[in-house]
C-alpha positions in Angstrom: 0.0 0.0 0.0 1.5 3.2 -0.9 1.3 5.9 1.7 0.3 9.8 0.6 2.2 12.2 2.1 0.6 14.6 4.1 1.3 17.9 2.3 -0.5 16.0 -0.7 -3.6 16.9 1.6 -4.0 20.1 2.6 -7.1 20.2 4.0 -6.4 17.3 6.3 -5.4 19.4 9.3 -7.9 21.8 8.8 -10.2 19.3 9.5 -8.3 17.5 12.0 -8.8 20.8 13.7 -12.7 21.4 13.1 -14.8 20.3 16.0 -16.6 18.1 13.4 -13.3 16.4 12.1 -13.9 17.9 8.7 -14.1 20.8 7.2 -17.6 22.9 6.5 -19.5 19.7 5.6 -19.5 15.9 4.7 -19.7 16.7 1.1 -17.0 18.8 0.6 -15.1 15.5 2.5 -16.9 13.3 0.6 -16.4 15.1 -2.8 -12.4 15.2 -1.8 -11.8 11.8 -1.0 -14.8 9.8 -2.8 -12.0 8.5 -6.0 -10.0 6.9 -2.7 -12.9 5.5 -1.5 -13.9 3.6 -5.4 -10.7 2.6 -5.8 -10.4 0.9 -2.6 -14.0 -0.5 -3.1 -12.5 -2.0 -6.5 -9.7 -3.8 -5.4 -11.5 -5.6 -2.3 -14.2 -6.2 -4.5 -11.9 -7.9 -7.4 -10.2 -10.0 -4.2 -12.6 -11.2 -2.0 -16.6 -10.5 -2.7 -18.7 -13.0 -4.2 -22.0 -11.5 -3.3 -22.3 -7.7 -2.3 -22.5 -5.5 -5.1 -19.4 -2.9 -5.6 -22.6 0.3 -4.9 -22.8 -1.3 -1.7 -18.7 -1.4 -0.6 -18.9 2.3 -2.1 -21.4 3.3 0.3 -19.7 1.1 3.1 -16.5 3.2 2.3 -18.3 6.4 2.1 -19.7 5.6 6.1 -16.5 4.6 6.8 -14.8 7.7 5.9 -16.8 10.4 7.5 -16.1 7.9 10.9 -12.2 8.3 10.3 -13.0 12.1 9.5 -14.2 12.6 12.8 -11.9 9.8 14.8 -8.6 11.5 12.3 -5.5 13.0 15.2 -2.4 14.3 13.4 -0.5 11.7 14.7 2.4 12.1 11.4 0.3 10.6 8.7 -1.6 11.7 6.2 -5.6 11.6 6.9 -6.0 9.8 3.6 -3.3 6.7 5.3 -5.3 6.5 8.4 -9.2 6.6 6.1 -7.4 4.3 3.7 -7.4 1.4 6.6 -10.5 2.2 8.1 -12.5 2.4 4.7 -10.9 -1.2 4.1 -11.5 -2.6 7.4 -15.0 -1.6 7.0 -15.8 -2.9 3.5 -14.1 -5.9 4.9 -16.7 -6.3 7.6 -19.4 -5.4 6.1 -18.5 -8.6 3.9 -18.2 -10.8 6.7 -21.6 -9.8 8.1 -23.2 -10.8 4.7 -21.0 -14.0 4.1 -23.5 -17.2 3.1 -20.7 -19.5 4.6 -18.3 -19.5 7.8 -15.3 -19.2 7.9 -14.3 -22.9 8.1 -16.5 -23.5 4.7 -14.3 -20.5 3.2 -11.2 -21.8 4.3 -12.3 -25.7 2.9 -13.2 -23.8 -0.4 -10.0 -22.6 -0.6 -8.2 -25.5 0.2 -10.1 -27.6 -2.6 -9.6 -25.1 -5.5 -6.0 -24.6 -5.0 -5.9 -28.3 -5.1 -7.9 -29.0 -8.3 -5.8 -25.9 -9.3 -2.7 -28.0 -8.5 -3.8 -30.9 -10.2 -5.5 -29.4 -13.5 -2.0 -28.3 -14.2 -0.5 -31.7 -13.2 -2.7 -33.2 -15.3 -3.7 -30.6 -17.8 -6.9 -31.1 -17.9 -9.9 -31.2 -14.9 -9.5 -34.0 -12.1 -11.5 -36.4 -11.3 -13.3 -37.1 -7.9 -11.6 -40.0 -7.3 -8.2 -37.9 -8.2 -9.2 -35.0 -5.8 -10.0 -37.8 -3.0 -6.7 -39.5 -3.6 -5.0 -36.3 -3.4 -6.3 -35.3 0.1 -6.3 -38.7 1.0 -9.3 -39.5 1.2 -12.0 -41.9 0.3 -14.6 -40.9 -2.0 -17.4 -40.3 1.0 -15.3 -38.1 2.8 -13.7 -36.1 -0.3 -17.7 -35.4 -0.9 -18.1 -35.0 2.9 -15.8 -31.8 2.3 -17.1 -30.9 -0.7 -20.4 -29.5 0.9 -18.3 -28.2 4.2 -17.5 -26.1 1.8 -20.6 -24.6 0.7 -22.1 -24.4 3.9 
């Protein structure tokens, strides 16, 4: 993650000073630092959401950063560093809180594609069941006992 420096944001002391935490109102904040807040809403959508819509990270991030606006102390960093994380950390929960699955089904999901992955370009073409059992070690029953771990 790059980090801004702070001269490359004026306007973050002056709102680090305001009583509100930014300056004369959310919009002027929002209009300032919504491209941040896309962009970050981009790359955690490309990486990890399968079923909230990229609107509703925007609007997560766009919460999220009036929160860091008024939580923001000059503490050496640039106001957009500290939003950056907090915007992030946000869209990141608000994905957990509308996850189908648990964590242990995300973490078996995981576990299975990387190794089909492994073994589609082993075998250069898709594996079998019996192939994916015999790679986890498993019998058939419990390869397909994972299996729907994994989506539930």
């Amino acid at each position: 993650m790059r980090i801004e420096p702070a001269e490359q944001f004026a306007g973050a002391a002056a709102r680090a000073a305001s009583p509100q935490g930014y300056g004369t109102s959310a919009e002027d904040l929002i209009d300032e630092y919504a491209p941040l807040v896309r962009k970050i809403a981009w790359q955690v959508f490309s990486r990890l959401s399968r079923t909230s819509d990229l609107d509703d990270l925007v609007q997560t991030g766009l919460i999220a950063l009036i929160e860091a606006s008024r939580h923001y102390e000059e503490r050496g960093f640039a106001f957009a560093t500290y939003a950056s994380t907090r915007i992030r950390g946000a869209m990141i929960d608000q994905l957990r809180r509308e996850a189908d699955v648990g964590r242990s089904a995300m973490v078996a999901s995981k576990r299975i594609g990387s190794v089909r992955a492994a073994l589609e370009q082993n075998l250069m073409r898709a594996p079998t069941t019996a192939e994916m059992a015999a790679a986890f070690e498993m019998s058939a029953e419990e390869y397909f006992a994972l299996e729907r771990s994994a989506t539930h």
